[in-house]
C-alpha positions in Angstrom: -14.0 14.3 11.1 -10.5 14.3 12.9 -11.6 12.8 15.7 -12.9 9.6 14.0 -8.9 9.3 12.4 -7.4 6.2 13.4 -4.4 7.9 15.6 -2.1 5.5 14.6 -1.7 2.1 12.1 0.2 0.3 15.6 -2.6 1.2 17.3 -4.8 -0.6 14.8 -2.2 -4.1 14.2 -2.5 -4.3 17.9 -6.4 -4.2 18.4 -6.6 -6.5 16.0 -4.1 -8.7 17.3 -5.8 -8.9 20.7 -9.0 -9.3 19.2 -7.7 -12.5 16.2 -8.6 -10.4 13.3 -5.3 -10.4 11.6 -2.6 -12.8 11.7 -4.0 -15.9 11.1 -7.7 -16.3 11.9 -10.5 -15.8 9.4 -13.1 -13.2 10.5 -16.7 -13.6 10.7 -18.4 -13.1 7.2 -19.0 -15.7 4.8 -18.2 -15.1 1.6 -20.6 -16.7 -0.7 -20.0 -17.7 -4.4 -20.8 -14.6 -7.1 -19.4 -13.8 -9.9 -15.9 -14.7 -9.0 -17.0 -18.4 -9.1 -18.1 -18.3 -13.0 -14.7 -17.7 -13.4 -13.3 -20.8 -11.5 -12.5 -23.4 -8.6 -10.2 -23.4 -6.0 -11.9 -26.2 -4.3 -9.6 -27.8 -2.0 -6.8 -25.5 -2.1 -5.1 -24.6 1.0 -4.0 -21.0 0.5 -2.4 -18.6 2.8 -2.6 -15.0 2.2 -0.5 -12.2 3.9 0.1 -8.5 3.9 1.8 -5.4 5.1 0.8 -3.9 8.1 -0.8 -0.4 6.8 -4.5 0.1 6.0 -4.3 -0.7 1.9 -2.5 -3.6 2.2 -4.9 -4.6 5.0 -7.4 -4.3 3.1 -5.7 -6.4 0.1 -5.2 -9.1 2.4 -8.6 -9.4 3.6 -10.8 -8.7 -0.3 -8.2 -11.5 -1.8 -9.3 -13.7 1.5 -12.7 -13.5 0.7 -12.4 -13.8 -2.7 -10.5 -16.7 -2.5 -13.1 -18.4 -0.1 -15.9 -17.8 -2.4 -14.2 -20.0 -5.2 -14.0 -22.4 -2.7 -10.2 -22.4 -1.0 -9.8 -22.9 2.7 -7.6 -19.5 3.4 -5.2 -18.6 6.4 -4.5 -14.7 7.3 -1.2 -13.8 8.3 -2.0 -10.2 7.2 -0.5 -7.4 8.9 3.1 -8.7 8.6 5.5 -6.0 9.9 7.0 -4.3 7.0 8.0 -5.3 3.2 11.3 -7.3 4.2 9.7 -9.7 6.8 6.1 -10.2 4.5 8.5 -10.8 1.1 10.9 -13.3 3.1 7.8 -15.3 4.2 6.7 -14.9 0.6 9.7 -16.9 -0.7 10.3 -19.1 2.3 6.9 -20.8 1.4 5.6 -19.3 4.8 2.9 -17.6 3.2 1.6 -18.3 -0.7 0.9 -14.9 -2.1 0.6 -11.0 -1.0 -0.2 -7.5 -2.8 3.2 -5.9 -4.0 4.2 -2.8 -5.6 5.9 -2.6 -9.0 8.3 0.3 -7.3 9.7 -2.2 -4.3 9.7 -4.9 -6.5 12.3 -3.3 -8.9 13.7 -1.2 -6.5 14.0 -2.9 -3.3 13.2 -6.6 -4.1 15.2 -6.5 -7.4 18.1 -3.9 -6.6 17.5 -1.6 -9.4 19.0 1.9 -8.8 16.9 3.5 -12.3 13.2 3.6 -12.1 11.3 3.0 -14.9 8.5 5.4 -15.7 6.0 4.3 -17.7 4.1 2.0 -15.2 3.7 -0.9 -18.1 6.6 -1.3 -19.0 7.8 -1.1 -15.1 5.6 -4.2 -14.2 6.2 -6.1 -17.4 10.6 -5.8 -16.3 9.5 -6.3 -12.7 7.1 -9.4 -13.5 10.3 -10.9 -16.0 13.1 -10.2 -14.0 11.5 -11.4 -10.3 10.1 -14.6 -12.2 13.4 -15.4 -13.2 16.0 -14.7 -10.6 13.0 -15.7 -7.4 10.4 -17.9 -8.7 8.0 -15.5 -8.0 5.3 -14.5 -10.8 3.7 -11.1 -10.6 -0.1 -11.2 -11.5 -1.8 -8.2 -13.8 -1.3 -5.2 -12.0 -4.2 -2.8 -10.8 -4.8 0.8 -12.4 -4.7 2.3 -8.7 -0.7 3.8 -8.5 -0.3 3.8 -5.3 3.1 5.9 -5.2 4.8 7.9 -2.6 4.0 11.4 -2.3 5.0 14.5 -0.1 1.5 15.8 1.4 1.3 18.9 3.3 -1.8 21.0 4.8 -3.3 23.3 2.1 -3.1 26.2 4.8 0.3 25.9 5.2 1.1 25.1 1.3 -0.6 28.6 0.6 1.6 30.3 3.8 4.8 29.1 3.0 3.7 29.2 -1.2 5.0 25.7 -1.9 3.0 24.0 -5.0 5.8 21.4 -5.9 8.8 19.4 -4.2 11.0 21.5 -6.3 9.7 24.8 -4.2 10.0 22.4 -0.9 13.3 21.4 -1.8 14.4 25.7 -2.4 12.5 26.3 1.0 14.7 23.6 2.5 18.2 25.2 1.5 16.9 28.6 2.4 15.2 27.9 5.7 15.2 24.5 6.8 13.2 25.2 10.0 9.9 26.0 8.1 10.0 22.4 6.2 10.0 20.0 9.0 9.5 16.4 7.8 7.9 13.1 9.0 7.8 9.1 7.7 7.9 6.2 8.5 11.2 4.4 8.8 11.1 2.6 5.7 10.8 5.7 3.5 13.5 7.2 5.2 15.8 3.9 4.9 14.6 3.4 0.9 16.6 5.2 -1.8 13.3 5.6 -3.6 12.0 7.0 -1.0 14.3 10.3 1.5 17.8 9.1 0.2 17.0 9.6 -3.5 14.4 12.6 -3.1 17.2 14.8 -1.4 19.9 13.1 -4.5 16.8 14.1 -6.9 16.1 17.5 -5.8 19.3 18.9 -4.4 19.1 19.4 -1.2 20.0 17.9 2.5 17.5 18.6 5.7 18.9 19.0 9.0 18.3 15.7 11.3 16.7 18.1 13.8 14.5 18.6 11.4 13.5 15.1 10.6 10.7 12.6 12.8 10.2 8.7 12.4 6.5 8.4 13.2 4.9 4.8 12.7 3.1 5.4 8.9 -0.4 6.1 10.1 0.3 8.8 12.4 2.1 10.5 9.2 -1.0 12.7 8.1 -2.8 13.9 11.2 0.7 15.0 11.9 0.9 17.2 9.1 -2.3 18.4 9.6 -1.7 19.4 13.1 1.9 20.6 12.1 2.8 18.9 15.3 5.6 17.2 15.1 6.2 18.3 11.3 4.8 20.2 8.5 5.2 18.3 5.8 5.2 14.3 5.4 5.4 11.0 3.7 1.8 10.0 2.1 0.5 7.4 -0.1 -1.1 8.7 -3.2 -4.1 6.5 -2.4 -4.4 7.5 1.2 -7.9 8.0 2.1 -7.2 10.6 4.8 -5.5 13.2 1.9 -9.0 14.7 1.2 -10.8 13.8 4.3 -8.2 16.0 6.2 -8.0 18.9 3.2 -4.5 18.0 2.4 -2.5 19.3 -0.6 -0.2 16.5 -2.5 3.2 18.7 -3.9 3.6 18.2 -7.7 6.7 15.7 -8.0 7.9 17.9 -10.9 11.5 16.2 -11.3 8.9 12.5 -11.8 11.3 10.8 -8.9 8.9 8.4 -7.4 8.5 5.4 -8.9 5.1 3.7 -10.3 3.9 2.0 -7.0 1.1 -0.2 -9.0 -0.4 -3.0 -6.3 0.0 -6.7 -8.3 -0.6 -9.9 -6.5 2.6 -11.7 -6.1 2.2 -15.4 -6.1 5.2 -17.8 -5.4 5.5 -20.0 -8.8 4.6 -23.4 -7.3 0.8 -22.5 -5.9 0.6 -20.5 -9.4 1.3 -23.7 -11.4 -0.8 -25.7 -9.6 -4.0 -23.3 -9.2 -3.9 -22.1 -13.0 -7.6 -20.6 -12.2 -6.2 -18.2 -9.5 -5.5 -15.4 -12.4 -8.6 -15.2 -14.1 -10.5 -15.5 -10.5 -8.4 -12.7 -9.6 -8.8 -10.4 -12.9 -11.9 -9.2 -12.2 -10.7 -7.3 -8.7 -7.5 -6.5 -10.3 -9.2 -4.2 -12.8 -12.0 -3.1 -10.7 -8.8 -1.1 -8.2 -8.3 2.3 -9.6 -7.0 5.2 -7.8 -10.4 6.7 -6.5 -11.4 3.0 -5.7 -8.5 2.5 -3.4 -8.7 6.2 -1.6 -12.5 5.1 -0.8 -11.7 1.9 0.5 -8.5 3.6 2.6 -11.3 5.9 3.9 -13.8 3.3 4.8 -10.8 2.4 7.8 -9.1 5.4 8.8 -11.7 7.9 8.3 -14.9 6.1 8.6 -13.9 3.9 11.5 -14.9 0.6 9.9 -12.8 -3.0 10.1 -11.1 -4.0 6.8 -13.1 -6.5 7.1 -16.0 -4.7 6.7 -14.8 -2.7 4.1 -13.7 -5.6 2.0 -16.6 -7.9 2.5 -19.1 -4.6 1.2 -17.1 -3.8 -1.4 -16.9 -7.1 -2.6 -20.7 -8.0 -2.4 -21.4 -4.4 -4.0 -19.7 -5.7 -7.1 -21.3 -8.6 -7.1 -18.1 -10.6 -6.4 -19.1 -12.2 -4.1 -22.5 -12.5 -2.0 
């Protein structure tokens, strides 16, 4: 199972470079009217979709591309942007017309909100408000699927060192920071919702020896190894969490954020494609948590293009055909 991991998400952004699959060129499938298409017509739109550069939001870009075909839009990829600041300031420069956020780095990062708000509703509805307002950008329905940060470890080691929640990883770390080595990506170490505020949160400081930036998709076969750390950053949706048999610590003190994925549409191709939400619903609703792990799997542990993954998923639903 290992071996057919993707080793790492740069390894994958530059395949897919090489080969025209992500920024910018549509891929192969046609995406035929389904049900999508009772819903509406985007017939004639011009529409550029983008996206982060890890698997989910990969995968995001490329279902909302289809979809959007189906109903009729001609659609350009720029997915696989490199990282939340670059794909948000092409958001609101007009470079690209929508992308999958996260109600956490909307009200955290995008909004500079220090306090978290937990009950995921009420997160999106002051996220959707507040980001409307001050940027002109308007938050479609988010999905079920909370795709929050989450401290993953092997379940070998978790039973070995006896760690069942951050609050027992945070103890281990003041008593023996050796046995707790850690590894993200760099933007969870730069985020105060992600390292900063989890060390504030739980009391306690690693060691910088202690500490590796890895690029994000070479985060759990890292901890699964225990090669260059033991425990890591995950997503809660991440695919690879059971495929690998890896144990998610209990985030007893409720620091991370609601991390629900909404599409985020500037307010000018909103206003003038008033269809685009209800073409949209159906998808919306249809990502749940388990939805989102299998569709991470279909990628990093099954080997398949998002492409693929989104095209079946979508005709599977009927959503398209």
């Amino acid at each position: 199972m290992r071996q057919r991991l993707r080793l790492s998400i740069v390894v994958v952004l530059a395949a897919s470079v090489l080969s025209g699959c992500v920024l910018g060129q549509a891929p192969g499938s046609v995406a035929h009217p389904g049900s999508l298409a009772e819903r509406g017509s985007l017939a004639g739109a011009s529409i550029t979709v983008g996206s982060k550069e890890f698997t989910e939001q990969l995968v995001l870009c490329e279902i909302t591309a289809k979809a959007l075909e189906s109903v009729g839009a001609k659609v350009t990829r720029s997915c696989g942007m490199s990282g939340t600041g670059s794909v948000r300031s092409a958001l609101l420069s007009g470079d690209i017309d929508m992308y999958w956020e996260y109600t956490g780095t909307g009200w955290v990062t995008h909004l500079g909100k220090t306090t978290p708000i937990a009950d995921p509703r009420a997160q999106f509805e002051a996220v959707a408000r507040g980001d409307l307002e001050a940027n002109g950008v308007r938050w479609l329905d988010p999905a079920p699927a909370n795709n929050t940060y989450a401290i993953a470890v092997s379940k070998e080691k978790a039973a070995e060192l006896r760690v069942r929640t951050i609050s027992d990883y945070a103890a281990l770390a003041r008593a023996d920071p050796a046995k707790v080595s850690f590894c993200a990506a760099a933007e969870f170490f730069g985020r105060d919702d992600g390292w900063p505020g989890l060390e504030r949160s739980y009391g306690f400081v690693l060691p910088r020896a202690q500490k590796a930036e890895l690029a994000l998709g070479a985060v759990p076969n890292s901890i699964d190894t225990a090669n260059p750390c033991t425990f890591g950053e995950v997503f809660a949706t991440d695919g690879r969490i059971e495929a690998l048999g890896l144990t998610v610590l209990d985030d007893d003190k409720k620091h991370f954020t609601p991390f629900n994925p909404s599409l985020t549409v500037r307010r000018q191709v909103a206003e003038k494609h008033p269809a685009l939400a209800a073409i949209m619903a159906p998808i919306t609703q249809a990502v749940d948590d388990a939805t989102m792990r299998k569709l991470n799997a279909g990628v990093d542990v099954e080997g398949l293009t998002e492409e693929e993954v989104a095209h079946d998923w979508l005709v599977r639903k009927g959503f398209i055909r």
